[in-house]
C-alpha positions in Angstrom: 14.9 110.3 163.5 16.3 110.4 160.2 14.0 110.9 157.5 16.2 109.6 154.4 18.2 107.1 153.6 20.1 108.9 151.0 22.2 112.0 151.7 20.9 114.8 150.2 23.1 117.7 148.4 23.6 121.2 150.6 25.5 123.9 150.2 27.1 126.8 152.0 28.6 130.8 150.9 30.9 128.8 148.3 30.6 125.3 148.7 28.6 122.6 147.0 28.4 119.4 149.2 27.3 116.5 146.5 26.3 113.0 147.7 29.4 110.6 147.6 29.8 108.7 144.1 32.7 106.5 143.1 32.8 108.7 139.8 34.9 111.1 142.1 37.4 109.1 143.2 40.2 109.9 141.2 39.9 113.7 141.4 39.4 112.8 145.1 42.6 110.7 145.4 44.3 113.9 144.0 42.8 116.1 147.2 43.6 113.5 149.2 47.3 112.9 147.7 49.2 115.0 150.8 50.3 112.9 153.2 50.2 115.7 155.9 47.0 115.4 155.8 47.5 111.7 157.5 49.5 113.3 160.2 46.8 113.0 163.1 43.9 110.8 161.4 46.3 108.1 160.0 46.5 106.3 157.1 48.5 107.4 154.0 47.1 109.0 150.6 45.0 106.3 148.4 45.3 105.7 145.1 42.4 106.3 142.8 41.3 102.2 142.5 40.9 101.8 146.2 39.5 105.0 146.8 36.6 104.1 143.9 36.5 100.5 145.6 35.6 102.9 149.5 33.5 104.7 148.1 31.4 101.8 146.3 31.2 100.5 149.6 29.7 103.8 151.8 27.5 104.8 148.6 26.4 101.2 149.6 25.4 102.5 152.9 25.9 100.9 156.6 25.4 97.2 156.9 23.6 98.4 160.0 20.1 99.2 159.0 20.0 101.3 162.3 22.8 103.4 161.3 23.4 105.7 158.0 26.1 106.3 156.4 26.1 109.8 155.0 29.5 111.2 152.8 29.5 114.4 150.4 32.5 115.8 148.1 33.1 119.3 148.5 33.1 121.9 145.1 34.2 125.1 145.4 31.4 127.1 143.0 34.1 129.3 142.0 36.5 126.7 140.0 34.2 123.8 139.9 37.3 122.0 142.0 36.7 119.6 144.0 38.7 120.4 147.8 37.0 117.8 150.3 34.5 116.1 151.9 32.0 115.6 154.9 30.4 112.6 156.3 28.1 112.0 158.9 27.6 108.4 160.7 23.9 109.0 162.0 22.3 106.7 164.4 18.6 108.0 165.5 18.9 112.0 166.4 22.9 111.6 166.9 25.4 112.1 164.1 29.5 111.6 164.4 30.9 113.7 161.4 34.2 114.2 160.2 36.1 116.6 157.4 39.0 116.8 155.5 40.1 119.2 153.3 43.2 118.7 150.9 46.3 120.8 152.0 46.3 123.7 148.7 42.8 124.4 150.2 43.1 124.6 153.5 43.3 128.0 155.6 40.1 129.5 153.7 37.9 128.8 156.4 36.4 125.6 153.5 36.4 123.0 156.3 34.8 126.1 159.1 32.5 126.5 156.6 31.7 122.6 155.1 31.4 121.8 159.1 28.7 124.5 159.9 26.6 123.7 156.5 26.4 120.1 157.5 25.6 120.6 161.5 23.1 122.7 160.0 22.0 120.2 156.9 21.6 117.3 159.5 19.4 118.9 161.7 17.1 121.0 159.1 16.7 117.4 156.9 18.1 114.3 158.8 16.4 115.1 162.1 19.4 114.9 164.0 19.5 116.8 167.6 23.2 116.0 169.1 26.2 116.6 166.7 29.8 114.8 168.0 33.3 114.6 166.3 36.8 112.9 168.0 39.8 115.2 167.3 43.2 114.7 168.0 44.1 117.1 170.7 47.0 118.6 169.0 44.9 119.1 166.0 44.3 122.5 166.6 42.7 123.3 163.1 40.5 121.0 163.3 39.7 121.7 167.2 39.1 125.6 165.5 36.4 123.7 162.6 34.6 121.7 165.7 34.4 125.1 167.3 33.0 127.5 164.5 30.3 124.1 164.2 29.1 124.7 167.6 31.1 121.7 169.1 32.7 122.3 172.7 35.5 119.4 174.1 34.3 116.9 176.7 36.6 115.4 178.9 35.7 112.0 177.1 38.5 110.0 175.0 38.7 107.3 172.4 41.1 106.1 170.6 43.4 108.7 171.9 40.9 111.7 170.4 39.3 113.7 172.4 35.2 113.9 172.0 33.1 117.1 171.0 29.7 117.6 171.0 27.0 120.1 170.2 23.5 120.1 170.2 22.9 122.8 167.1 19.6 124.6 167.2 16.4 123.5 165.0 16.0 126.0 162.1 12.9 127.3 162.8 9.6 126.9 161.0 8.9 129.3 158.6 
């Protein structure tokens, strides 16, 4: 069960996951300004007044009081540059998460990484026991991401995405 309401900041090697705010929407909307990046999840690029008016409403949280709404910016330490984000939807011990990473970042092994620091971060702190994502199945990068999280395919589809799931182990009590 999860034991917070808020999301609470992790990071990985080089990344910095910080808890959504709609302060970082306009850098954001400049990560998220490739429309390649669109190709398999839809959508288009957003501008920076109705990316700040999104994330208003998930900083809000779920409207579903059995269901939280967890979203983190990615920084790279290095430059201080923002390159992404995470989110997890978590219901009880399940989360469904999600990554994108903006196109001049990608192929650094940031969203490899970003997915393996959250799996871990919602087990050690959110109590979650089964991890799932749903990837397009000609989105072979991100099919590579769900793998290095510990995510295998299931022959289960929605949506016309094919599901994953993992069940990542609990850290260990030290």
């Amino acid at each position: 069960m999860p034991t917070t309401t808020a999301p609470l900041p992790f990071t990985t090697a080089r990344l910095d996951a910080l808890p959504l705010e709609p302060a970082y929407a306009e850098e954001m909307a400049a990560v998220l300004a490739d429309p390649a990046l669109y190709v398999f999840i839809g959508g288009g690029p957003p501008d920076p007044v109705a990316l700040r008016s999104r994330y208003e409403r998930q900083s809000a949280g779920s409207p579903d009081p059995g269901e939280l709404w967890w979203n983190w910016v990615l920084r790279i330490r290095a430059d201080g540059r923002l390159a992404g984000y995470v989110q997890a939807t978590v219901r009880g011990p399940r989360a469904e998460i999600a990554w994108v990473v903006g196109a001049p970042w990608q192929g650094r092994g940031y969203a490899s990484e970003a997915a393996q620091g959250l799996a871990a971060h919602l087990v050690a702190t959110g109590g979650v026991r089964e991890v799932v994502a749903h990837i397009h199945p000609d989105h072979a990068a991100s099919e590579a991401v769900a793998t290095a999280a510990g995510l295998r395919p299931t022959g289960e589809c929605k949506d016309g995405e094919r599901r994953w799931t993992g069940n990542p182990p609990v850290p260990e009590a030290r």
